[in-house]
C-alpha positions in Angstrom: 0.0 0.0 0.0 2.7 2.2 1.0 5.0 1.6 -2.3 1.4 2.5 -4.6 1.3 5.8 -2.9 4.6 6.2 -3.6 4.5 5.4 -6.9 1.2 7.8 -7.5 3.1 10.8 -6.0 6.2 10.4 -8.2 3.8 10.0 -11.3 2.1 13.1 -10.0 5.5 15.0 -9.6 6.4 13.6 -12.7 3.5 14.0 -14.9 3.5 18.2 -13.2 6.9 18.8 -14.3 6.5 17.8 -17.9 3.3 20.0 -17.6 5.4 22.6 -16.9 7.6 22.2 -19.1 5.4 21.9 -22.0 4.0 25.0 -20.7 7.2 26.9 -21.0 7.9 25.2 -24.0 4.4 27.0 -25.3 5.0 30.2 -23.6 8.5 30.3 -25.3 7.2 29.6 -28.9 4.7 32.2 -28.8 6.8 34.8 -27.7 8.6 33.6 -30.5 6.2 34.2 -32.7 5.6 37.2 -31.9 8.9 38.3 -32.2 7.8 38.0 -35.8 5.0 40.1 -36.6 5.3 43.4 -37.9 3.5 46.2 -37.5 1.8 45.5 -41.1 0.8 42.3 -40.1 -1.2 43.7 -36.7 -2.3 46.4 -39.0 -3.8 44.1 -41.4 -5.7 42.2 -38.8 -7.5 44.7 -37.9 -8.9 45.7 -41.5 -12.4 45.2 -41.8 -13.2 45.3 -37.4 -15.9 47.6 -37.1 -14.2 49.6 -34.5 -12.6 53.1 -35.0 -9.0 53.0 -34.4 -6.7 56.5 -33.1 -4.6 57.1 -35.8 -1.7 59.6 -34.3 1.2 60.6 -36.8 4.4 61.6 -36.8 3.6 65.5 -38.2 1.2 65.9 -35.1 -2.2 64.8 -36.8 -5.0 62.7 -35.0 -7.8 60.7 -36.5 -10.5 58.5 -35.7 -10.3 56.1 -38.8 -11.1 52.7 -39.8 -8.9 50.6 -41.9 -10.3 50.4 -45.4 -7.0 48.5 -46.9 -3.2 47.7 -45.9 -0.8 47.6 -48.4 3.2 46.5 -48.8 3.8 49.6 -46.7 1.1 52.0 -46.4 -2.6 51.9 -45.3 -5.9 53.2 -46.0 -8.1 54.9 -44.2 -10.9 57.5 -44.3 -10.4 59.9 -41.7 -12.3 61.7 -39.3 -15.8 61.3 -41.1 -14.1 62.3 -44.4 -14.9 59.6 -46.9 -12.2 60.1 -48.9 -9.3 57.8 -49.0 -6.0 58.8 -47.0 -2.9 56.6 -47.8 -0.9 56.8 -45.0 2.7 55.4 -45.4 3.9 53.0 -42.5 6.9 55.3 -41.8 4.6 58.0 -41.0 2.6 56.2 -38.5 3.3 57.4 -35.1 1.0 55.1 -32.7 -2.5 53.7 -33.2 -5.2 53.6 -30.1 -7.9 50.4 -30.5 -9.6 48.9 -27.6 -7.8 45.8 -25.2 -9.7 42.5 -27.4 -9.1 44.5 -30.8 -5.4 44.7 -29.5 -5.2 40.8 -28.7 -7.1 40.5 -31.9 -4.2 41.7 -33.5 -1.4 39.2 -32.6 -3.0 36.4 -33.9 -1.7 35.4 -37.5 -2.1 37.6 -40.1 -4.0 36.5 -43.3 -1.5 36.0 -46.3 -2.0 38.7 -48.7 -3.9 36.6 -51.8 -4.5 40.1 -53.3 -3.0 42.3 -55.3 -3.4 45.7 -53.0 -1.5 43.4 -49.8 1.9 43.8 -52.3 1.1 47.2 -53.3 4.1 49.5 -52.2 3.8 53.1 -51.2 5.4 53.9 -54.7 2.6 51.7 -56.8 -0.2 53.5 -55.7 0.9 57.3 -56.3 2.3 55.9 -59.7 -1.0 54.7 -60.6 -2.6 57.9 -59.0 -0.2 59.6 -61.7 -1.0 57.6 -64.7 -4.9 58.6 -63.6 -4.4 62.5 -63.4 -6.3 62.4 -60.2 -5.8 65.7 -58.1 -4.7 64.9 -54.9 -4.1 67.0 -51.1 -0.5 65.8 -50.0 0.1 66.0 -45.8 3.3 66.9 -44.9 5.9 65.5 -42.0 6.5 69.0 -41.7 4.4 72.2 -42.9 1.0 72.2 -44.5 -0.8 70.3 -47.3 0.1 71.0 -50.8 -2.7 70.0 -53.5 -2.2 69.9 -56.9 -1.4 66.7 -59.2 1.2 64.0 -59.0 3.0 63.8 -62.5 5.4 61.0 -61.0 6.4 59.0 -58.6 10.2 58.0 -58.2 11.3 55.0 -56.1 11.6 56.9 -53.1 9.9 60.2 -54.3 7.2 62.2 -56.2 7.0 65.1 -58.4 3.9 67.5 -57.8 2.6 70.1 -60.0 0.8 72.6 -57.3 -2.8 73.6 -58.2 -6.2 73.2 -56.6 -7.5 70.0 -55.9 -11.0 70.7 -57.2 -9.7 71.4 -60.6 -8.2 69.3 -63.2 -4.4 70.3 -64.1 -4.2 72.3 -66.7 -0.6 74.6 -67.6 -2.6 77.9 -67.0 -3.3 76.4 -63.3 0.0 75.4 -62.3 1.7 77.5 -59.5 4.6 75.5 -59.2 6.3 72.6 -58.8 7.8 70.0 -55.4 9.7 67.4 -55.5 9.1 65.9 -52.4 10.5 62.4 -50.8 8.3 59.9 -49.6 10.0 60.2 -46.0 8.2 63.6 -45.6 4.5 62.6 -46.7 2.3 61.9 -44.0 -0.7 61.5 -45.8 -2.2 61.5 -49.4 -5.5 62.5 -49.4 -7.1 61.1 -53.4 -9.5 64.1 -54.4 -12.7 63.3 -55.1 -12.4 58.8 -54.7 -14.5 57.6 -51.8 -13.5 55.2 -49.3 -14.4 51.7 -51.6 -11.1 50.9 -53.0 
C-alpha cells in the first residue's frame, strides 16, 4: 500500500513537471512568434473590425479612422468622417489607439495577402494615381498640405505640379512645382475617390 502511494506521488510529480515544461515550452514559442510580426501584419488584422482605431502621426495629426486597406507599406483609411481615402505610409505612423480585445485580436496570425493591393508598395499607388491625373491633397511631416497633381512617382519620391484639388491640371493652373521624398508625406489625401477601394 505504502510503495502504490509512492508510486502515485512520483507519477504526479512527474506528470506536473512535464506540464510545466510543456508549458514553457508553449509560452517560449509564442513569444517567439511574436517576435515576428510586424506592425503591417497587426495592422492588417485589424482591417475590416468595425471599430474606430486612433490614428496619431508623426507630423502631429489625430484621426478616428477605420482601416479600409493595408498595403506593402502604407494603409488606407478615411479619416475623421471624411470619406475620402488617405494613404498613410507606414513610416509616417506614429502610434494607433484600438480597444484591449481588438489589440489581442491583432497578434494572432495575419492572413497571407492573396490580393493584389496586400503587395502594393507606397510607390505603386501614387504611380498609378499619376497615370490617372487624379488631383490629390499631400500631408506633410513637416508644414502644410500641398494639393495639386502628382505627374510622377520615383522609387523613393514624387513630383507635384501645385494647383487646386477641385480642378483638373491644366498649364494655365500650375503655380509651381515639389519634388518631395516619400520620407516627408504623411498623408495622401485622393481628391474626389470615396473610401471603396
Amino acid at each position: 500500500m505504502e510503495w502504490q502511494h509512492l508510486f502515485d506521488d512520483l507519477e504526479g510529480q512527474l506528470a506536473a513537471e512535464w506540464e510545466a515544461e510543456r508549458a514553457a515550452l508553449d509560452a517560449e514559442s509564442e513569444r517567439l512568434r511574436i517576435s515576428k510580426l510586424t506592425l503591417r501584419d497587426r495592422l492588417q488584422a485589424m482591417v475590416g473590425s468595425e471599430s474606430t482605431v486612433l490614428l496619431e502621426l508623426l507630423s502631429g495629426e489625430r484621426w478616428e479612422a477605420p482601416f479600409r486597406v493595408v498595403g506593402a507599406d502604407w494603409i488606407g483609411v478615411s479619416a475623421s468622417g471624411d470619406a475620402r481615402l488617405r494613404i498613410v505610409p507606414l513610416t509616417a505612423i506614429c502610434s494607433f489607439g484600438v480597444d484591449h480585445g481588438i489589440l489581442l485580436a491583432s497578434l494572432t496570425s495575419a492572413p497571407s495577402d492573396t490580393d493584389l493591393r496586400g503587395r502594393m508598395s507606397f510607390g505603386f499607388v501614387l504611380r498609378d494615381i499619376a497615370r490617372r491625373h487624379t488631383p490629390v491633397t499631400i500631408g506633410m511631416q513637416n508644414g502644410d498640405p500641398l494639393q495639386g497633381s502628382i505627374d510622377r512617382a520615383g522609387a523613393d519620391h514624387l513630383d507635384l505640379a501645385l494647383h487646386d484639388a477641385n480642378e483638373p491640371r491644366r498649364t494655365r493652373g500650375v503655380r509651381g512645382f515639389r519634388s518631395i521624398p516619400f520620407t516627408a508625406v504623411s498623408w495622401v489625401r485622393v481628391e474626389g475617390a470615396s473610401s471603396a477601394a
